[in-house]
C-alpha positions in Angstrom: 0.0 0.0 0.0 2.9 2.4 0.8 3.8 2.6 -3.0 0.0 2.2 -4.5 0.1 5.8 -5.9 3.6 5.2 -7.9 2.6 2.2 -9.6 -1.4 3.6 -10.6 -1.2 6.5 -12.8 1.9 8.1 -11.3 3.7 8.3 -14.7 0.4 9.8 -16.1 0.6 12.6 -13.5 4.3 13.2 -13.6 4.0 13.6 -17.5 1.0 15.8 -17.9 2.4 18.3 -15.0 5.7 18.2 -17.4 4.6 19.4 -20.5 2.1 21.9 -18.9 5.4 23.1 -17.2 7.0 22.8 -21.3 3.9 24.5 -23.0 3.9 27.4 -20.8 7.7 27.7 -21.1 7.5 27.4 -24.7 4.5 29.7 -25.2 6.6 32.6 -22.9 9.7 32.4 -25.1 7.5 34.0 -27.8 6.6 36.8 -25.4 5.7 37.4 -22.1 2.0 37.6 -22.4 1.1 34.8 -24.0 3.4 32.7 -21.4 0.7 34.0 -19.5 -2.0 33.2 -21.0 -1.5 30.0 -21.0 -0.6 29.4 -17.7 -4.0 30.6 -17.0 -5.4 28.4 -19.5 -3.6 25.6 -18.0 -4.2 26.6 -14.5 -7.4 23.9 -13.7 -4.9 21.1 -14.7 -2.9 20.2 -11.5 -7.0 19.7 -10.0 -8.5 18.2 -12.7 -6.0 15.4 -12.6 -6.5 15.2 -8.6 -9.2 14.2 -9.1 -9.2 12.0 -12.1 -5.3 10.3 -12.4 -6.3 8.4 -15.4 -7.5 11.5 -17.3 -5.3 11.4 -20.3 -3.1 14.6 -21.4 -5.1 16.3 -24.3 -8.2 15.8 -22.4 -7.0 17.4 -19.1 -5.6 20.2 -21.5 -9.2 20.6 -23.1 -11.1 20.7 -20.2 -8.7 23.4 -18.3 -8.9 25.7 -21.4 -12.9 25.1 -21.7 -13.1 25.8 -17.5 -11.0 29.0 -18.3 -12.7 30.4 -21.3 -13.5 33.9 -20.4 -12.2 33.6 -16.5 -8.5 33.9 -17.2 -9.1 37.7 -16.5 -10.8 36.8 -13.4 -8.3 34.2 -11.9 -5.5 37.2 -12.7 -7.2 39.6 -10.7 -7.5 36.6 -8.3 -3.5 36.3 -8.0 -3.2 40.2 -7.9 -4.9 40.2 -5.1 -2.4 38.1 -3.4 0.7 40.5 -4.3 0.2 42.5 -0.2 0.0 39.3 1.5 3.2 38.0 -0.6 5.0 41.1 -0.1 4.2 40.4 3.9 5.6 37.1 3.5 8.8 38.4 1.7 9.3 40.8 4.8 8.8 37.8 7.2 11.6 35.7 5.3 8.6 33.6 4.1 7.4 32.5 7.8 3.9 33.7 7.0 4.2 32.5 3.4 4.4 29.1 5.4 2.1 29.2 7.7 -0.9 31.7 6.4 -0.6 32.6 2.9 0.4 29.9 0.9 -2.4 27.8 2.2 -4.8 30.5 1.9 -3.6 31.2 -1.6 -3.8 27.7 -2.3 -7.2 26.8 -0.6 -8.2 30.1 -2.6 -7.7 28.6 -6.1 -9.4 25.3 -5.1 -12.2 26.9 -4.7 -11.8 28.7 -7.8 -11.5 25.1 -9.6 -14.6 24.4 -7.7 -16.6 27.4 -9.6 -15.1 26.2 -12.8 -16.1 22.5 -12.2 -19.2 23.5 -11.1 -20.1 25.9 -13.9 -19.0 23.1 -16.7 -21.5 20.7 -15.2 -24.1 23.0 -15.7 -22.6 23.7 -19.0 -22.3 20.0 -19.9 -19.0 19.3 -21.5 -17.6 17.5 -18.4 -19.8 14.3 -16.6 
């Protein structure tokens, strides 16, 4: 049991993390915006495959850009928002990053994948 999650769909996860990593770095030698773009587009990925390991790479891909259509605005107002609280954690030499905002920040964008999973229910192009 110790090693159940490296032998089901470990490789699966490691990959598709990987080349989200690659597309964004890719996209961001062209410019800096659209680097950022896509990380945005890509940003449901790291949840979507939470919750299904099995989910292969193009579809993960798809359903992060549908889930983002018209919210990557949104989620990077969402990340601005953080800049204070990361600027307190810089002071602190990241001992509230640690403790309080990373978590928050974190536990923040969950719930933004929540909104997005939600809404594509209702939409109908995930099950």
């Amino acid at each position: 049991e110790l090693f159940f999650a490296f032998e089901h769909e470990y490789r699966n996860v490691v990959d598709t993390m990987f080349f989200r990593s690659l597309y964004t770095f890719l996209w961001s030698l062209l410019f800096i915006i659209p680097g950022i773009v896509k990380k945005y587009e890509y940003l449901m990925v790291p949840y979507i495959l939470a919750e299904n390991p099995a989910m292969d790479r193009k579809s993960a891909f798809a359903i992060s850009k549908r889930m983002m259509d018209g919210e990557k605005l949104k989620a990077f107002e969402l990340t601005l928002s953080f800049l204070g609280w990361y600027f307190l954690s810089l002071i602190t030499c990241g001992i509230v990053g640690i403790f309080f905002v990373n978590p928050y920040a974190e536990a923040t964008m969950a719930e933004l994948y929540a909104y997005n999973k939600a809404k594509a229910f209702q939409e109908g192009y995930i099950r």
